[in-house]
N, C-alpha and C positions, 0 to 999 in steps of 0.2 A: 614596765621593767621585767618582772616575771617571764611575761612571753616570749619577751627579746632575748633574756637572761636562758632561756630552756634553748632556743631557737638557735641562737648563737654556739652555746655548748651541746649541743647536739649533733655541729659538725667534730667532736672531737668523739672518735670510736673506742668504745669500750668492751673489754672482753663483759662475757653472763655469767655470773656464780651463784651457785644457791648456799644460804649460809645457815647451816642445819646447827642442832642443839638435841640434848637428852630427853624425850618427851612421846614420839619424837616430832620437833618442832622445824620448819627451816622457810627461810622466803628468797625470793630471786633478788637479786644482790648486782648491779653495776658500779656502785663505790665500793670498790677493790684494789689494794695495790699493796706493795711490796715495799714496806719501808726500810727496813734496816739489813744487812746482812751479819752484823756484829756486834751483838746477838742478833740471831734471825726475829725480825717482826712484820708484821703484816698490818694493813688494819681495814677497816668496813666501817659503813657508816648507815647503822639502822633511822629512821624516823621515831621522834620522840613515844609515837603512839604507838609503835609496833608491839602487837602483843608476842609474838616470834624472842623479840630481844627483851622483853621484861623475863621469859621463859630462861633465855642463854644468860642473862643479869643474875639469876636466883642461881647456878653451878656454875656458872665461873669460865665455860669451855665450849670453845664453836668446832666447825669443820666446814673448809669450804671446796665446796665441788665446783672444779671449773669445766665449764658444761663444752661438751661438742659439738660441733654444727649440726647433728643431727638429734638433736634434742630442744630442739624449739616447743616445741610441745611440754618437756618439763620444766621448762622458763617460763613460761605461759600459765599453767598449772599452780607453778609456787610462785609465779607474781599475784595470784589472785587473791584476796583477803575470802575466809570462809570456806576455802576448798578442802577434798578429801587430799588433801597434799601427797599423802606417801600411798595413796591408793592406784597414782600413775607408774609408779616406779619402783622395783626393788632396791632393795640396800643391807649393807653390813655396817654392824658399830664400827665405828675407831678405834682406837685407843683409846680416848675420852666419852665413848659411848656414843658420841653424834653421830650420824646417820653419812656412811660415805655410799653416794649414789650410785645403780646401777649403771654404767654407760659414762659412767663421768671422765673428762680426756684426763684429769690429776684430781688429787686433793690435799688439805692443808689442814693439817689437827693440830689444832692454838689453845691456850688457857687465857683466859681475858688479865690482858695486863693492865691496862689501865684506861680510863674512858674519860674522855671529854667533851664541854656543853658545844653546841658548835650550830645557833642557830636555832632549826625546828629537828635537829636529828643530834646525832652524838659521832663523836668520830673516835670508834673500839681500836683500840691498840692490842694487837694478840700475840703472844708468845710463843711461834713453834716448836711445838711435840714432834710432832714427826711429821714426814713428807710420803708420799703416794708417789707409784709408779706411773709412768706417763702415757696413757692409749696412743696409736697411732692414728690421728685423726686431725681431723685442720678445728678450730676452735669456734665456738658462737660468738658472735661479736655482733653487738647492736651500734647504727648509725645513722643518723637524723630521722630517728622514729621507727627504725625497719631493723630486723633482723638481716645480717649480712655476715659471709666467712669470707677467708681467703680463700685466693685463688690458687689452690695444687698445682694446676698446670704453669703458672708463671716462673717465668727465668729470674732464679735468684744470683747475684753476682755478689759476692760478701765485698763487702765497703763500696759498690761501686757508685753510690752515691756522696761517701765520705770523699771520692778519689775527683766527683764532678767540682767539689768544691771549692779541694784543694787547687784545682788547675785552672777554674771560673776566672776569668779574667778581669769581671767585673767586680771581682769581692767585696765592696761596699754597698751594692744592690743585696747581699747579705744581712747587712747592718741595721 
């Protein structure tokens, strides 16, 4: 099951974040998402063992850098347990002190709101402090094992996929 379970959700693409802390602490981060916009929340979901989130547990306060496509190498770097983590990369505090990355496309300064058991990990509910300005760059995005961004050069058509739906003839092949 595990294998099938990774294999299977490994076709669904995730943006890279590194999720840093006061220390300064941080590790590569793909459970990321956006939950609430009222109030703003966020959340992440460390590994029970992670010594990174025992770190950001003990202040209360994360920051998450959401990485660039040309930052594979600081993904790679903060996914490894044992590394000189912050020796790849410059950075400035937040607001909350955590560590906002050099090169990073945004970032997201939270106070831990509340955390729950969720398995072998925990799933962090974070409260937005403040929001970072957006670099102009396309994003790091991991899928079925590999490192992968989008594509700049592609023709964006807003809704034009909403509008195929709408007019699909078949709409029950939807269903």
């Amino acid at each position: 099951m595990t294998a099938d379970f990774r294999r299977v959700l490994g076709h669904f693409c995730t943006g890279v974040t590194v999720i840093t802390g006061e220390g300064p602490v941080g590790f590569a981060c793909q459970a990321f998402a956006a939950l609430s916009l009222d109030p703003p929340l966020v959340l992440f979901c460390p590994g029970r063992t992670s010594r990174t989130w025992q770190a950001i547990s003990q202040t209360g306060k994360f920051c998450v850098n959401v990485l660039a496509e040309d930052q594979q190498d600081v993904s790679s770097v903060f996914g490894t347990a044992g590394a000189d983590k912050f020796a790849c990369t410059g950075w400035t505090p937040a607001p909350s002190g955590a560590p906002i990355l050099d090169g990073a496309l945004t970032w997201v300064d939270c106070d831990v709101d509340e955390v729950r058991d969720a398995g072998d990990h925990y799933v962090v509910i974070g409260r937005v402090r403040q929001l970072g300005a957006c670099r102009d760059a396309q994003p790091l995005l991991f899928y079925r094992g590999r490192y992968t961004a989008t594509d700049a050069k592609a023709e964006r058509k807003p809704n034009a996929m909403l509008d195929n739906l709408f007019t699909w003839s078949k709409h029950n092949d939807w269903i």
